[in-house]
C-alpha positions in Angstrom: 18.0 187.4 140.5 17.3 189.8 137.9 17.4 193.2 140.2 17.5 196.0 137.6 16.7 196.2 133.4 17.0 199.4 132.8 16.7 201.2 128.8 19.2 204.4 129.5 19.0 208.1 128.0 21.6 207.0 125.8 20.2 203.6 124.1 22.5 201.5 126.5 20.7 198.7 127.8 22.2 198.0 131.3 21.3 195.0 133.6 22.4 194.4 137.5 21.8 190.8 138.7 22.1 189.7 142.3 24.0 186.7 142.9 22.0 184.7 145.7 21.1 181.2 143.9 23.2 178.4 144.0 24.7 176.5 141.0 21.2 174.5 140.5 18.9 177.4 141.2 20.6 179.3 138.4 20.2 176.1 136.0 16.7 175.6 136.8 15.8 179.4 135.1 17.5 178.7 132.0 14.9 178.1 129.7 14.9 174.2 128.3 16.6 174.6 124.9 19.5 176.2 126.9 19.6 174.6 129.8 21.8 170.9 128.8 24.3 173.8 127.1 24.9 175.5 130.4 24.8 172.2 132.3 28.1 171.1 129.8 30.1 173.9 130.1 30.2 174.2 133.9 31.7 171.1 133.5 34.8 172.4 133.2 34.4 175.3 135.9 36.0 173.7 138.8 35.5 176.6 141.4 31.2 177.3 142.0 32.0 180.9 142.2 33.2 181.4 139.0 30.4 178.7 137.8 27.7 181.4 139.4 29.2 184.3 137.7 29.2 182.4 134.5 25.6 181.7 134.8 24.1 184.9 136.2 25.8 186.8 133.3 24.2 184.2 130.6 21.3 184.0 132.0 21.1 188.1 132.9 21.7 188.4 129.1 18.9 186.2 127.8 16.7 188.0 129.8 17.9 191.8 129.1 17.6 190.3 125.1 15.4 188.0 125.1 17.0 185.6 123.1 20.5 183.4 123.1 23.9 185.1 122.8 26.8 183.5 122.8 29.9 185.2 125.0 33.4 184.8 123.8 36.5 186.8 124.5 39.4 188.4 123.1 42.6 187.2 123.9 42.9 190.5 126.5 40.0 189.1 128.3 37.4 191.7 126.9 33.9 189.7 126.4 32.3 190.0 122.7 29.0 188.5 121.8 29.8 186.4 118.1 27.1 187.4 116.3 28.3 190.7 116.7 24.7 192.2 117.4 25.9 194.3 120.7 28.7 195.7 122.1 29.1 194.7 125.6 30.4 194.8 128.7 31.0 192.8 131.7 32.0 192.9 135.6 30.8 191.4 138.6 32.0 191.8 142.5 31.3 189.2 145.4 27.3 189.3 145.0 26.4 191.0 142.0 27.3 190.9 138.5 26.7 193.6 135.8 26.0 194.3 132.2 25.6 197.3 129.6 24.8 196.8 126.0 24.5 198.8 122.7 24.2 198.1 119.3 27.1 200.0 118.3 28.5 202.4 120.5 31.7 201.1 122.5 30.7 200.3 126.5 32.1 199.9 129.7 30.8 198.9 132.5 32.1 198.1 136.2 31.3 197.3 140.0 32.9 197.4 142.9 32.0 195.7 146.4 32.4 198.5 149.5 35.0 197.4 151.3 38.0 198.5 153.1 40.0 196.8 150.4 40.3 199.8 148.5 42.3 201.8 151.1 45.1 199.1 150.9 45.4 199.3 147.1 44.1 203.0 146.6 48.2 204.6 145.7 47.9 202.0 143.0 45.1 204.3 140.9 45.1 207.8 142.4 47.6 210.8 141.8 48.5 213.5 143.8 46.3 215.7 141.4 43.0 213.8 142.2 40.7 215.2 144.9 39.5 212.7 147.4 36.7 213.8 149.6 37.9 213.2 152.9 34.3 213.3 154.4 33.4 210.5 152.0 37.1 208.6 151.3 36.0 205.4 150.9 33.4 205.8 148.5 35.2 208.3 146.3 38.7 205.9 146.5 36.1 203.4 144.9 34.1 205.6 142.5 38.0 206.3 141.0 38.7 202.6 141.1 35.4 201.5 139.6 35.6 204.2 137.0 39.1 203.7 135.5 37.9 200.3 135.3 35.4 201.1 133.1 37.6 203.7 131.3 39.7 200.8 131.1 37.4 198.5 129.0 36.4 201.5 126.4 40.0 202.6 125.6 40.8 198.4 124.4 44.8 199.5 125.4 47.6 197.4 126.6 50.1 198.6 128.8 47.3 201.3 131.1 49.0 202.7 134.2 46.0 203.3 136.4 47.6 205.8 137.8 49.5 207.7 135.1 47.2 207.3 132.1 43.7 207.8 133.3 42.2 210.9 135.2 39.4 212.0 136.7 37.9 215.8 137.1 37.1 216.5 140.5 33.8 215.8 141.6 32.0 215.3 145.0 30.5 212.1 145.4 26.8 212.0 146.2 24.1 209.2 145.5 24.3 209.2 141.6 25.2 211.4 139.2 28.0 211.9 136.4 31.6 213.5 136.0 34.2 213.8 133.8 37.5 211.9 132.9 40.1 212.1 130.5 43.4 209.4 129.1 47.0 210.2 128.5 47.6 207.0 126.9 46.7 207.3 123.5 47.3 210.4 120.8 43.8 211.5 120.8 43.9 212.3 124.6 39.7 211.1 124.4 37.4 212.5 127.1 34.9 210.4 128.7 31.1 211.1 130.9 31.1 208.6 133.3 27.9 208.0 135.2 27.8 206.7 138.7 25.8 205.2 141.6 26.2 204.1 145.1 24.3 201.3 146.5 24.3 200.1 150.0 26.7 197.0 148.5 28.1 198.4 146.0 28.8 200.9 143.6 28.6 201.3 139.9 30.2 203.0 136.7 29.4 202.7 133.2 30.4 205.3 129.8 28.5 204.8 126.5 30.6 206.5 123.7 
């Protein structure tokens, strides 16, 4: 289900979809003159998880657009649409899949279940140097997760320690809002606004730039 289709301040077009249909339910909404292409290409999509995700993000997409795009994806896994007509980004977690779009600014977009996963994996992607709220540890531990993922997807680099190359300013988490983050990875050191919210499930990070 199509949960949010939102127009942001900054042209992005971003869309959160909320995976509760099954493999058939998902097939039902595509509209006719898609429907048999879908139908063929989950042929090949032995797992039904990865056959919803696949689904919900085409069909999200047709709905945020209105119209057919194609999804393809470079060698690095990044999605690109071949007509070119969007940049766009892609991630989805156990229920929920998300996309932002723009004509031609570069995007990234991620989000992250809330789980106690992230406590487990958080010396992976946080430096001494990064403040972590200890009244709200589990959400900021994700909000720096789910933000150098999306830092990630707009720097389109190789070789990204988590840890070493990507940094965030402090911040102190709250229900939305933005902070800043910077990259020691390439020469031109770039600066990123990375917006945030936390959802009940789940939270969310995107950059437009």
């Amino acid at each position: 289900m199509l949960v949010r289709k939102e127009n942001l301040s900054n042209d992005c077009l971003l869309g959160v979809w909320e995976m509760t249909e099954s493999v058939e339910e998902l097939l039902s909404l595509f509209p006719e003159t898609l429907k048999d292409k879908a139908q063929k290409h989950i042929k090949g999509i032995k797992s039904v998880k990865r056959a919803t995700e696949w689904l919900s993000v085409r069909l999200m997409l047709y709905l945020l657009l209105n119209e057919e795009k194609i999804v393809h994806h470079h060698r690095d896994g990044r999605p690109y649409l071949t007509d070119r007509s969007f940049n766009v980004s892609i991630s989805h977690t156990r229920n929920h899949a998300a996309i932002l779009i723009h004509p031609s600014k570069n995007v990234g977009i991620d989000i992250e279940e809330i789980s106690d996963r992230v406590y487990r994996v958080a010396s992976k992607f946080v430096s001494q140097d990064e403040y972590i709220d200890p009244h709200h540890e589990k959400i900021h531990l994700l909000l720096h997760w789910s933000a150098k993922e999306t830092m990630f997807k707009l720097l389109e680099e190789s070789e990204i320690d988590f840890k070493q190359h990507l940094h965030l300013s402090k911040f102190i988490p709250e229900a939305k809002g933005t902070f800043q983050a910077t990259e020691s990875k390439t020469p031109l050191q770039r600066r990123f606004e990375i917006a945030y919210e936390v959802h009940p499930e789940y939270v969310l990070t995107w950059s437009c730039c």
